[in-house]
C-alpha positions, 0 to 999 in steps of 0.5 A: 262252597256248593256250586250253583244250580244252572237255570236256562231259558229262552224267547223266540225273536220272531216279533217284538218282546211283550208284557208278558214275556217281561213280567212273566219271564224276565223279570223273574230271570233278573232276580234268578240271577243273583242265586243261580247259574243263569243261560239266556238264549234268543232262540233264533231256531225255534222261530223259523218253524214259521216263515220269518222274513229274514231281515226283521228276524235280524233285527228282532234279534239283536233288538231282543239282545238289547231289551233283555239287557235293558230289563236288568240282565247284566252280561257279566253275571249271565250267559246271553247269547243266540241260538243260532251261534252255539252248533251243538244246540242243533247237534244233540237235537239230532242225537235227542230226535233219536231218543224221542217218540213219535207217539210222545211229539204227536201228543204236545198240545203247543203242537196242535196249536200250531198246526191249526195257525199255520196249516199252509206250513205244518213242517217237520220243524214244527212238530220236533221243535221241543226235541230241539227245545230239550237240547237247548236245556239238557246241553248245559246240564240245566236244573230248573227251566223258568216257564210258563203253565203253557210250556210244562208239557215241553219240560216234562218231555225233556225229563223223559228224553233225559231218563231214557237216555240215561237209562241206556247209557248212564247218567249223562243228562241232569234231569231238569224240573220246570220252575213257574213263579208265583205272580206274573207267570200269566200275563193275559190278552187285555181284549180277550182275558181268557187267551195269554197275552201274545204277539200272535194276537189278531186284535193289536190291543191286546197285547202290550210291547216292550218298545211302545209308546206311552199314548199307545199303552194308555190307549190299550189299557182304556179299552182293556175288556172288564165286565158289568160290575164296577168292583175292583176285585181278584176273581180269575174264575167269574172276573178274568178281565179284572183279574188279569188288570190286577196282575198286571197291576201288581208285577209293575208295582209290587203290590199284592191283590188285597193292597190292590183291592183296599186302594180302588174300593169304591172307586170304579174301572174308570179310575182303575184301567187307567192307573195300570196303564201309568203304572205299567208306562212308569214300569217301561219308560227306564227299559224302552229308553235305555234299550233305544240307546243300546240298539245304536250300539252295534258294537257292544250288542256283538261284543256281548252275543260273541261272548256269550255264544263263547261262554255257552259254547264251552259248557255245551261241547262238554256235554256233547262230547259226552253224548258223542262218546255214549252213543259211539260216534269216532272222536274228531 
């Protein structure tokens, strides 16, 4: 029997989980998991590249825990766990760091970005993070990494890091391909559709929650930006607020634009924003109600980051003993 090829990703808990994070990544890891090797990691680390208080980045931890349970993640048949309890992920980091270029770092779009969000804070961390993100992939000898267009760039930095490695020292590393699914990959802000759907969102209802109450999520959907015409029509050059209701429309209810299309012809925005709201309330209601319950379970959420910390130890130490040996660090 082959064995199965190894997926892994992760979010950052530095705020709640959004629409876009379940309809562009989780939902689609739900379904990986039936085929693939699956790593699920809060990544804890990459959030303190910006100031975090330290009791919510806590709670948004095992909160995020929870919800990704609640969304269909089943701990048996994947490896959840956090960050921050898996060592190696800071140790190869430093190994990586070594094998990376300033010139390649000083290149990442993501890096610029956020150095004009965070100009009082432009530290070291902000700018090596995706060396730490290309630990956190090449520890388990990863095949695919599930992301967004906007996180490409860290994934082919990987592949090169991973080469250039391997170059010197022999095949240590697998080399990961990113993998964008088809429809939902690109949940965009519902108040400014050219920009993705973030927590970082100045306008609050832009962005969608996992935990949101129902009236909240209707109200948003109301107010969503669509244009002058009245046509419910999939055009994300010239109709991008439209555009962007209709993906939405279709990750929470499977339906494909053309269905979408037939089902609001001649009817206008003020039956269709509406219907994406419910849709996406109906969509939410089993994962906020059960994510509530799981929250309360202190016990349960630490029995399953404990063992999932000591499921994803075990493979990451292989690779960085491997790693250990390669670059010619003494043996403990």
């Amino acid at each position: 029997m082959d064995e199965k090829k190894v997926i892994f990703s992760g979010i950052q808990p530095s705020g709640e989980l959004t629409l876009g994070s379940y309809f562009g990544a989780i939902k689609n890891w739900v379904e990986l998991s039936k085929e693939y090797s699956c790593y699920y990691c809060i990544v804890d680390m990459h959030a303190i590249t910006s100031r975090q208080n330290p009791a919510e980045l806590r709670r948004h931890t095992l909160e995020q825990l929870a919800q990704y349970i609640a969304c269909g993640l089943d701990p048996k048949d994947n490896t959840i766990f956090i960050q921050s309890h898996v060592s190696a992920h800071a140790e190869l980091a430093w190994v990586m760091n070594c094998y990376a270029m300033y010139g390649e770092l000083s290149r990442m779009t993501q890096f610029k970005d956020k150095s004009a969000k965070n100009e009082d804070n432009i530290n070291a961390g902000l700018f090596t993070y995706p060396v730490l993100m290309a630990a956190d992939i090449l520890l388990y000898q990863t095949d695919l990494v599930p992301v967004g267009e906007d996180q490409k760039q860290h994934v082919e930095l990987t592949r090169d890091i991973a080469q250039r490695f391997n170059g010197v020292y022999g095949e240590v590393f697998r080399v990961p391909q990113p993998f964008i699914p088809k429809v939902g990959a690109r949940i965009m802000s519902l108040t400014s559709p050219e920009n993705k759907m973030s927590k970082s969102d100045k306008d609050p209802g832009g962005c969608i929650y996992l935990m949101q109450k129902p009236e909240e999520i209707m109200r948003s959907f109301k107010r969503a930006v669509t244009d002058s015409e009245t046509v419910v029509k999939y055009d994300p050059e010239n109709k991008r607020g439209v555009s962007n209701l209709m993906t939405i429309y279709a990750s929470a209810t499977g339906k494909s634009y053309s269905e979408i299309e037939k089902e609001f012809e001649g009817k206008g925005y003020g039956e269709f924003k509406p219907a994406v709201g419910e849709a996406v309330v109906e969509r939410l209601r089993p994962i906020r109600e059960e994510a509530e319950r799981l929250i309360k379970d202190k016990a349960y959420l630490e029995s399953v980051y404990r063992e999932g910390a000591e499921r994803a130890a075990r493979t990451a130490y292989k690779t960085l003993r491997k790693v250990y040996k390669k670059v010619g660090f003494v043996e403990k």
